[in-house]
Backbone bond lengths (Angstrom), bond angles and torsions (degrees), N, CA, C in turn:
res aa  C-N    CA-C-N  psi(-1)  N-CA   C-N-CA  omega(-1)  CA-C   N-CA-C  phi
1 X - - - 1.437 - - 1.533 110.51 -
2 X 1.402 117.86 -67.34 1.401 135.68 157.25 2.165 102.18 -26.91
3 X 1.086 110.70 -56.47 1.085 96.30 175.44 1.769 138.55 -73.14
4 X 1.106 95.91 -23.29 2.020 115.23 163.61 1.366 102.17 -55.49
5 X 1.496 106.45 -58.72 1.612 110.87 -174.18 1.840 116.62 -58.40
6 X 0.910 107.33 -34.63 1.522 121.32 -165.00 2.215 94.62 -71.22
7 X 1.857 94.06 -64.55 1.543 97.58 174.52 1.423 108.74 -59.03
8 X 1.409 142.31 -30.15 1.278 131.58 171.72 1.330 118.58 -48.51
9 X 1.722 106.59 -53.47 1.638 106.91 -169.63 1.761 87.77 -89.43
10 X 1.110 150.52 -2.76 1.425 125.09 163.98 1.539 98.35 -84.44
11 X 1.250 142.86 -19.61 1.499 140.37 158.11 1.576 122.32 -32.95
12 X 1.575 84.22 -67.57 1.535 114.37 173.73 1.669 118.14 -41.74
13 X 1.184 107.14 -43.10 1.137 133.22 -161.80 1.346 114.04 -72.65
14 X 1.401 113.20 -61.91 1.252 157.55 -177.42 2.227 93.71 -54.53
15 X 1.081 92.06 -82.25 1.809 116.67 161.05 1.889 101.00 -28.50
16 X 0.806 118.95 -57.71 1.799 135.90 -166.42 1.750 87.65 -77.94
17 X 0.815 117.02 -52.29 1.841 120.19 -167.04 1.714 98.63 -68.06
18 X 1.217 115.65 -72.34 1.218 112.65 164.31 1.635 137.59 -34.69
19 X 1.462 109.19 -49.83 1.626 116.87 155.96 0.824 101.89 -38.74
20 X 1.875 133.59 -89.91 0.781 111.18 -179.57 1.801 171.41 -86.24
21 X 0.977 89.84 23.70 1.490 122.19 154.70 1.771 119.98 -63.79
22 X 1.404 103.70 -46.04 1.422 117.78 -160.45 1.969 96.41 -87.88
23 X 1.275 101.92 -32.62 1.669 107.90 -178.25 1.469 95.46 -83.33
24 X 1.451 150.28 -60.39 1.317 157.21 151.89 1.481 104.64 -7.02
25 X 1.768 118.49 -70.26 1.178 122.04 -173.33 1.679 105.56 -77.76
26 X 1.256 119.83 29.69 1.611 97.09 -178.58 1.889 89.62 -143.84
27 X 1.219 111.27 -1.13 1.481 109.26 -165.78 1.644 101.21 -60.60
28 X 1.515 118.19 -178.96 1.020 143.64 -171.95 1.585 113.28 -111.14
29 X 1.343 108.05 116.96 1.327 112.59 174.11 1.044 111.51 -92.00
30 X 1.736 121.10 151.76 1.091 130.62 179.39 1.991 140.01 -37.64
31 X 1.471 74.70 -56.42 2.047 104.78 160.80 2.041 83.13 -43.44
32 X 1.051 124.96 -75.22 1.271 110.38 -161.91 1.582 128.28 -94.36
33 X 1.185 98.10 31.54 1.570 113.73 169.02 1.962 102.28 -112.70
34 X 1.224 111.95 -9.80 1.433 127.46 -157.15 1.616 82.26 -111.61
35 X 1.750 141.92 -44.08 0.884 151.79 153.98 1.255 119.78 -23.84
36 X 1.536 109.07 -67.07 1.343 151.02 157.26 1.830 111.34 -21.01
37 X 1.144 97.68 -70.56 1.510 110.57 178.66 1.295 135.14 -63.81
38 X 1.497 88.55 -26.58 1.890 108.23 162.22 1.129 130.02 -63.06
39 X 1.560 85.03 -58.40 1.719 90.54 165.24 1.366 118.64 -54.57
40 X 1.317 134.74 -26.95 1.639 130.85 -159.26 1.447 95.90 -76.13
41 X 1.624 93.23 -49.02 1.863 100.63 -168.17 1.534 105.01 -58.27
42 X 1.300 116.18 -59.30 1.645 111.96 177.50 1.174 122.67 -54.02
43 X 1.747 124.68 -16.03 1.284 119.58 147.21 1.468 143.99 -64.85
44 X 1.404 104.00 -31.74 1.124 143.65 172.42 1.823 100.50 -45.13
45 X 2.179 90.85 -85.40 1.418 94.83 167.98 1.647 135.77 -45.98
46 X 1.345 112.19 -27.41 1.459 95.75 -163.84 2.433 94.41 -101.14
47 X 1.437 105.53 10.93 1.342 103.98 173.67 1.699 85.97 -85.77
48 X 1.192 123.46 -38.37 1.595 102.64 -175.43 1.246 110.81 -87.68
49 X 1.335 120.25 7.67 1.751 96.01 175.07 1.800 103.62 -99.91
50 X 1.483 103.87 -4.25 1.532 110.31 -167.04 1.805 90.62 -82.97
51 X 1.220 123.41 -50.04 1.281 142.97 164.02 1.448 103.66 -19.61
52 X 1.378 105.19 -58.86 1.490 115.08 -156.30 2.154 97.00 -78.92
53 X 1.008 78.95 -24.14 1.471 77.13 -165.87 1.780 110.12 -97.28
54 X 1.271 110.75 4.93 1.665 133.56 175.46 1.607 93.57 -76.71
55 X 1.503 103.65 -48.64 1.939 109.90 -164.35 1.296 89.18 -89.75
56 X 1.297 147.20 -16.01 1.343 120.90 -173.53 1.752 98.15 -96.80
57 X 1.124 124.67 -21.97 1.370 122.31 -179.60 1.477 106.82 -69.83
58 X 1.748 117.16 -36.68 1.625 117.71 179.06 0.923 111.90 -60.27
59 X 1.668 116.42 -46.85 1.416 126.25 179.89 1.653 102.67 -54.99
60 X 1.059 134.42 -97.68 1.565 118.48 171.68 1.299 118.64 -16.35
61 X 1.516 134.27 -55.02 1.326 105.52 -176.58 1.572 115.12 -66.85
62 X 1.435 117.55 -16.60 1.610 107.65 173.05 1.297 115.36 -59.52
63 X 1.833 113.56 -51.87 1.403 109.12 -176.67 1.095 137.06 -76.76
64 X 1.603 114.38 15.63 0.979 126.13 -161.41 1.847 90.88 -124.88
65 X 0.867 122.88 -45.96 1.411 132.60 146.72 1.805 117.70 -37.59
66 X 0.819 113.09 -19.30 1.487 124.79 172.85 1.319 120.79 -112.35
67 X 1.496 122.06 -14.25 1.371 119.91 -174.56 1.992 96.70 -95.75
68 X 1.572 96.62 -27.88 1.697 103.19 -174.55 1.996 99.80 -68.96
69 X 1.032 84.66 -40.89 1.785 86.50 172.13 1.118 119.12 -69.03
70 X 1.134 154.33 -41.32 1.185 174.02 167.34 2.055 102.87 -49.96
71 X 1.474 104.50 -34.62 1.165 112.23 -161.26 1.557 86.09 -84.69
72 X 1.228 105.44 -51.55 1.722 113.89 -146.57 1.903 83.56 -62.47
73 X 0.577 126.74 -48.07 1.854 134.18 173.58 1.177 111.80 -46.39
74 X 1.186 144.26 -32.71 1.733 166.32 129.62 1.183 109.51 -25.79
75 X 1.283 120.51 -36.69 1.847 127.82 -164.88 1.366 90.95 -126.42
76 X 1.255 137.36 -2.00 1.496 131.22 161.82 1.622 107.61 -75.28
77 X 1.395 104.78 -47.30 1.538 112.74 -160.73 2.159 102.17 -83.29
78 X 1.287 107.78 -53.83 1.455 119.94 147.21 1.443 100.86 -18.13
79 X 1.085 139.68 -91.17 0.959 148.73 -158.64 2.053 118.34 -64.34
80 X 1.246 101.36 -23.58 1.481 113.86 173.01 1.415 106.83 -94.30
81 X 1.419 127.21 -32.26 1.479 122.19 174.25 1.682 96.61 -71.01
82 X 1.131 123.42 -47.82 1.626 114.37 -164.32 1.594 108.45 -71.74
83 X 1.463 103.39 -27.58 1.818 90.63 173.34 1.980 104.11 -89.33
84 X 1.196 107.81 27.94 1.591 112.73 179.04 1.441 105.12 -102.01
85 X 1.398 116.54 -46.69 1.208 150.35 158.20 1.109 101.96 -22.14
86 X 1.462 113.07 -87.08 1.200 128.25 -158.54 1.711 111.40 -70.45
87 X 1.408 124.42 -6.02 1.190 134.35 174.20 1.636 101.06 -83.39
88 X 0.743 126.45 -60.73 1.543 144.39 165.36 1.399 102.45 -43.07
89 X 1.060 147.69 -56.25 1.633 145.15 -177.96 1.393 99.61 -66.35
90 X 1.545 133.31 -36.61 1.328 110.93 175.06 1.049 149.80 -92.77
């Protein structure tokens, strides 16, 4: 019995020594927490320039959406003067 208990807590132990060793050997150095932060910010920045450039693309497709309308109204009326025209020529 005495002996289960003894290999348990040298288990334990053993388990605990290793953790930490394995968390020790895997931690994060500073240089790359400073790494780390760069990257966030340059993510950061380039989600708002994509942002910025989402509303400037809507904005173009409106005015560009408005100039095609604007057109098609151009070739409506175009098209009613030339069959006016052509009533008049005959």
């Amino acid at each position: 019995m005495q002996i289960r208990n003894h290999f348990r807590v040298l288990a334990g132990v053993c388990l605990f020594a290793f953790g930490s060793l394995l968390i020790a050997g895997c931690g994060v150095s500073e240089e790359q927490l400073a790494q780390l932060e760069a990257k966030k910010q340059e993510v950061k920045t380039l989600e708002l320039k994509a942002d910025g450039l989402k509303s400037e693309r809507s904005r173009l497709e409106k005015e560009i959406a408005e100039k095609n309308r604007k057109l098609e109204e151009c070739n409506k009326v175009k098209q009613q003067t030339q069959a006016n025209l052509d009533k008049i020529q005959k």
